[in-house]
N, C-alpha and C positions, 0 to 999 in steps of 0.2 A: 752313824750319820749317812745319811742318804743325799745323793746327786742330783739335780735335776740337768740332763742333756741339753743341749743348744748347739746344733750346730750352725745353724745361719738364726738369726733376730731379726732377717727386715720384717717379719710378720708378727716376731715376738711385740706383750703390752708393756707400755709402759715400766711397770713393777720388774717383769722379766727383762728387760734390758739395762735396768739398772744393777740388778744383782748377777747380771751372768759375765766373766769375764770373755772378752776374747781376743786372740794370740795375734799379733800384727809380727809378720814375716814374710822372707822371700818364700817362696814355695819350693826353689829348687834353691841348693848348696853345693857347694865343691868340696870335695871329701877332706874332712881338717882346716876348712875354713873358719874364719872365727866369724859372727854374724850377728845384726840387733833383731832380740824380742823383746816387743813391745807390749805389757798386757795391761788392760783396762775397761772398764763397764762396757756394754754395745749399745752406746751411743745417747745412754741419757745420765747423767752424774747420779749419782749415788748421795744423800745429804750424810754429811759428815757432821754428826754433832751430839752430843751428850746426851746418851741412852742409845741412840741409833747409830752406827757406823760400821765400815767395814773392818775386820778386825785384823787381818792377815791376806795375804796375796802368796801364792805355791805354784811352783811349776815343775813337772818332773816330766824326764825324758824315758819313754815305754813305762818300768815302773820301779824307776829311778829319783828318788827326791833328789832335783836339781838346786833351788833356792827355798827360799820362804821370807816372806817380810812384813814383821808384826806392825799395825799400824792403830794410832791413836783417832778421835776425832778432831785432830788437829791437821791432819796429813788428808794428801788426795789421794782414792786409792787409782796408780795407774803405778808402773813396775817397768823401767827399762834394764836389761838384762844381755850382757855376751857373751854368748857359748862359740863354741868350737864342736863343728860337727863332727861324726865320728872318721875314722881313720878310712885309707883305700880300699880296706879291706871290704868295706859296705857301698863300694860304689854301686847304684841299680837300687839303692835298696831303699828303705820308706822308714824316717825317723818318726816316730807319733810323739807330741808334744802336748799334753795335758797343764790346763792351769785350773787352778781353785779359789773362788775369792769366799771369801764365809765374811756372814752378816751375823752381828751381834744379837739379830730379832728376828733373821729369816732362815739362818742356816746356812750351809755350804751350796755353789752351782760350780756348777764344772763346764771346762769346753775343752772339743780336742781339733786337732789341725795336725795334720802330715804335711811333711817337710820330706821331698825326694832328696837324695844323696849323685851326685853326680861327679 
């Protein structure tokens, strides 16, 4: 399977904003704090429904599988999630937060987002 990148969608079409997820978080953390991600299309709904839909929502931390959540065309695809960042030992240091939403007809997009450690 192949990825397609997104880092920013304000210029993404249509089509690309509905299939690429992206990570809603603080930017900076306190080291073993616990914290909300949020993940969900960029900014235009994805149709959910019988043949077409998002199939699963993934998030892994560097290249760590952290969750995954299979989803129906019954369900919205948007993902609230609390992790706990990593321990003091990473203070100064930059956590990468990778999500994947994969489309039954379009394939998988990916987006990534650092999270500083403070």
């Amino acid at each position: 399977m192949s990825c397609v990148d997104a880092k920013t969608m304000v210029k993404g079409t249509d089509f690309e904003k509905k299939h690429t997820p992206v990570i809603h978080c603080s930017d900076v953390v306190k080291a073993g704090e616990i914290f909300e991600v949020k993940i969900q299309t960029a900014g235009v709904e994805h149709p959910m429904e019988d043949g077409h839909f998002i199939q699963f929502i993934e998030l892994k931390v560097g290249d760590v599988p952290l969750m995954r959540v299979d989803l129906t065309q019954y369900a919205k695809p948007e993902v609230v999630v609390y992790i706990r960042a990593p321990s003091e030992d990473h203070k100064g240091q930059v956590m990468k937060l990778t999500a994947y939403m994969y489309c039954n007809l379009h394939g998988i997009w990916k987006y990534e987002k650092e999270v500083k450690i403070e």
